[in-house]
C-alpha positions in Angstrom: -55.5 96.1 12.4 -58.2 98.7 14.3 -56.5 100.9 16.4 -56.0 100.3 20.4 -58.6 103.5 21.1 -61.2 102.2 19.3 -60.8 98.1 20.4 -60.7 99.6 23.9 -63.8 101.4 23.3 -65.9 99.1 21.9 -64.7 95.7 22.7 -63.0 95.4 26.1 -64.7 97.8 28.0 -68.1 97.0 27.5 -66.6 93.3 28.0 -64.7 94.1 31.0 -68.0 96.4 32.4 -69.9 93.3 31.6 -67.9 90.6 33.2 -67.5 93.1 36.1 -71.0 93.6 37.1 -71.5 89.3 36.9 -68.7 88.7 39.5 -69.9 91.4 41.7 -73.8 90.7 41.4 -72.5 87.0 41.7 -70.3 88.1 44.8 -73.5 90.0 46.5 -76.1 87.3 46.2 -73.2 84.9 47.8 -72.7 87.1 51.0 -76.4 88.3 51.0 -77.5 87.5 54.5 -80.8 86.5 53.5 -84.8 87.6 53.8 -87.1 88.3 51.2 -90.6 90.5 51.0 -92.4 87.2 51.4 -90.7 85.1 53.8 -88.4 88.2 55.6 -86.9 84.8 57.9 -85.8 83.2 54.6 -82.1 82.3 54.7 -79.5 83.5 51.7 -80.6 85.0 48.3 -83.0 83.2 46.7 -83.5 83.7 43.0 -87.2 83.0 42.6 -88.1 84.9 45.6 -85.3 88.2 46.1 -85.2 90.7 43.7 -81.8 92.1 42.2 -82.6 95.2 44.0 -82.7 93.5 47.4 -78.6 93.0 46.9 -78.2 96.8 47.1 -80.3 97.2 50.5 -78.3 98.4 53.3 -80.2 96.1 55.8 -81.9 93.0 54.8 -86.2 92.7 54.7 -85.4 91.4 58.2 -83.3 94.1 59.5 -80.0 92.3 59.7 -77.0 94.6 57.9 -76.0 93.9 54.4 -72.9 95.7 53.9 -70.8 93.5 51.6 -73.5 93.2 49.5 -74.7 96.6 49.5 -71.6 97.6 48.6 -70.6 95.0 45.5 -74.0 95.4 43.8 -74.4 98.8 44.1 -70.8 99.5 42.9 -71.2 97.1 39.7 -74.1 100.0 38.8 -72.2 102.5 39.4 -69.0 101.5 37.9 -70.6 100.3 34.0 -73.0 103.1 34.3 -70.1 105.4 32.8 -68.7 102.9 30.7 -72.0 102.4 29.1 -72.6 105.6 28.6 -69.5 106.4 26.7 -69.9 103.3 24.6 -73.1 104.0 23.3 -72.4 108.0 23.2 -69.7 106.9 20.2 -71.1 103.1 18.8 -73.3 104.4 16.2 -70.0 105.1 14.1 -69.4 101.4 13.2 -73.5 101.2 11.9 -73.5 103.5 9.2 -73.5 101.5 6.4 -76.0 103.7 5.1 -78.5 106.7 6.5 -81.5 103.8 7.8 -78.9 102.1 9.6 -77.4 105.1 11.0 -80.4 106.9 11.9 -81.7 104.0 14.1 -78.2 103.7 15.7 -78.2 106.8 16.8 -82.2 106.6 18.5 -81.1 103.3 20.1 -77.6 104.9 21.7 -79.5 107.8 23.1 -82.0 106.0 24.7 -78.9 103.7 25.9 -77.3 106.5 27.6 -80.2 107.4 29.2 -80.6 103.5 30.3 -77.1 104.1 31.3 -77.7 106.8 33.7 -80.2 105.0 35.3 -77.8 102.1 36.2 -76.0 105.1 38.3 -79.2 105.9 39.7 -80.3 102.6 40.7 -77.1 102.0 42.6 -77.0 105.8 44.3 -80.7 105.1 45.7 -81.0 101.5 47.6 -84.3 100.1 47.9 -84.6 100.4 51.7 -83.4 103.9 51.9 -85.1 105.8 49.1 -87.6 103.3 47.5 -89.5 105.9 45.2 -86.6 107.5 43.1 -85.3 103.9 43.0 -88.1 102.4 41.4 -88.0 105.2 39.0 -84.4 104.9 37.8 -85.3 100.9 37.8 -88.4 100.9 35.8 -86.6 103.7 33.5 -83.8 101.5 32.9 -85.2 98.2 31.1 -87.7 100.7 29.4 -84.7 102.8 27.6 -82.6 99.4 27.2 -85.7 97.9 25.4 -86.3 100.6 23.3 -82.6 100.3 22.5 -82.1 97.1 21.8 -85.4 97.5 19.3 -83.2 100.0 17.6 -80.4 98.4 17.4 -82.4 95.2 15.9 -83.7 97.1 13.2 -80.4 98.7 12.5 -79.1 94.7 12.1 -82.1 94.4 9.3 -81.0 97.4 7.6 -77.1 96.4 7.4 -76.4 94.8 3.8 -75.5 91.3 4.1 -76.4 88.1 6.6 -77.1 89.7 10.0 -80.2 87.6 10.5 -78.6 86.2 13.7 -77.6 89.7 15.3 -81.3 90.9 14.1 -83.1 87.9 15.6 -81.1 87.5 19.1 -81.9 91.1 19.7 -85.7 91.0 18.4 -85.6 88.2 20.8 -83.9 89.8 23.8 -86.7 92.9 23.1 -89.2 90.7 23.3 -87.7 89.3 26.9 -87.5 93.3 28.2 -90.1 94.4 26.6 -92.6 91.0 28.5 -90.7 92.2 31.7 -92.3 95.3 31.4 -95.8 94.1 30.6 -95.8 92.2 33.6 -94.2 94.6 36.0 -95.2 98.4 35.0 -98.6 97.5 33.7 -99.2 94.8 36.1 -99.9 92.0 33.6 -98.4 89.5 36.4 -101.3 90.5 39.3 -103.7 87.6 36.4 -101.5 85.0 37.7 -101.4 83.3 41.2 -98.1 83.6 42.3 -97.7 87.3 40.6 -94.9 88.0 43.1 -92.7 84.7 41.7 -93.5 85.6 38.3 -92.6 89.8 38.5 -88.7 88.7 40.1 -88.1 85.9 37.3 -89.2 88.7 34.7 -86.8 90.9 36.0 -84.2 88.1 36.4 -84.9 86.9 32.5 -84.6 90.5 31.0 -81.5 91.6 33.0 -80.1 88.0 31.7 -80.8 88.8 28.5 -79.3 92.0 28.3 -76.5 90.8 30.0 -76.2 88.1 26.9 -76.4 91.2 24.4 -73.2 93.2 25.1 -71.1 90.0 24.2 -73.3 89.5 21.2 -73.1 93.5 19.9 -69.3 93.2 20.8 -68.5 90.3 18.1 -70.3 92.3 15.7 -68.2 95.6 16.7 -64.8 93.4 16.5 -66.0 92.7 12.8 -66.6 96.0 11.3 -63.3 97.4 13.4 -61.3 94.6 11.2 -63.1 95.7 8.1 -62.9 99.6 7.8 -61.5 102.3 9.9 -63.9 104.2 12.0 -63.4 108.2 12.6 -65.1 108.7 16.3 -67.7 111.4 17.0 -70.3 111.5 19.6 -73.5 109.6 18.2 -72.0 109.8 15.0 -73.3 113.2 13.7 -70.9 114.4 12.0 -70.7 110.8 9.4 
């Protein structure tokens, strides 16, 4: 049986971070008090037309205060940002099955610790109050978790054995972040007609598909924990 530091590290707090930051997104679009950049009048959070980030505003698009909101959704950041962090600072020890596997491990965990960070930031910089360094940490943060969970599919390839289905769910879930970012950074979405529609379900797909992920990785963490020890060391360097 794997020992209690390591089944706390990588299975229930990534879990727990995970299930955290639902209930409290969940919780903030429930006591949003409504408005949205296209119809500021618009009543309670709409998930076509409000953007995740307009949970975290202090006051609503039409000036009304959002404070138990502000406070949930911003706090889910800022709480899994460190757990996240951690967790990917050590989880390249359970993927080296041999030095391909390893090697992209450890390129998808750094870029996850930066993607990490940005959570933090995200949730330190509401939209309303300092727009500019929080589209930065935003746009930062699906473009390090894509490039991650890239990695971390190829890593799934490399590992002997039938690991199609971790391979393909993450290509997949790529694929989502990676479209989100097409649309949004490069502006793919201003080709269709309702470009504003189509930039907030992007965001809304990609976040649910990274969300999807953690549980995904966890099983996959639970299995080599059961199969061989693990000795910890920060991005694996010294396996």
């Amino acid at each position: 049986m794997f020992k209690n530091r390591e089944k706390t590290l990588f299975f229930i707090l990534p879990l727990l971070g995970i299930l955290l930051f639902i209930m409290l997104v969940f919780l903030s679009a429930l006591t949003y008090q409504g408005g949205n950049k296209l119809d500021p009048d618009a009543s309670g959070y709409s998930f076509s037309k409000n953007y995740l980030s307009d949970l975290g505003r202090a006051k609503t698009h039409s000036g009304l205060d959002n404070t138990i909101s502000f406070y949930c959704f911003n706090a889910s950041l800022i709480i899994i940002s460190p757990i996240f962090i951690v967790y990917f600072l050590y989880l390249p020890v359970l993927y080296n099955d041999n030095r391909k596997t390893l090697t992209m491990a450890q390129i998808g965990s750094l870029f996850g610790v930066f993607g990490s960070i940005c959570f933090a930031g995200v949730g330190f910089t509401p939209a309303d109050l300092y727009f500019s360094h929080h589209v930065f940490f935003a746009n930062w943060l699906y473009r390090c978790y894509c490039i991650t969970v890239i990695f971390y599919a190829v890593a799934f390839i490399f590992i002997p054995g039938e690991n199609r289905l971790f391979a393909t769910a993450f290509i997949i879930t790529g694929m989502i972040v990676a479209a989100h970012i097409l649309l949004s950074d490069i502006g793919l979405a201003d080709y269709f007609t309702e470009s504003y529609t189509i930039n907030v379900l992007s965001q809304k797909a990609s976040t649910i598909a990274l969300v999807f992920a953690v549980p995904m990785m966890v099983i996959y963490n639970r299995w080599q924990l059961k199969a061989s020890p693990v000795s910890l060391s920060l991005l694996a360097l010294k396996n």
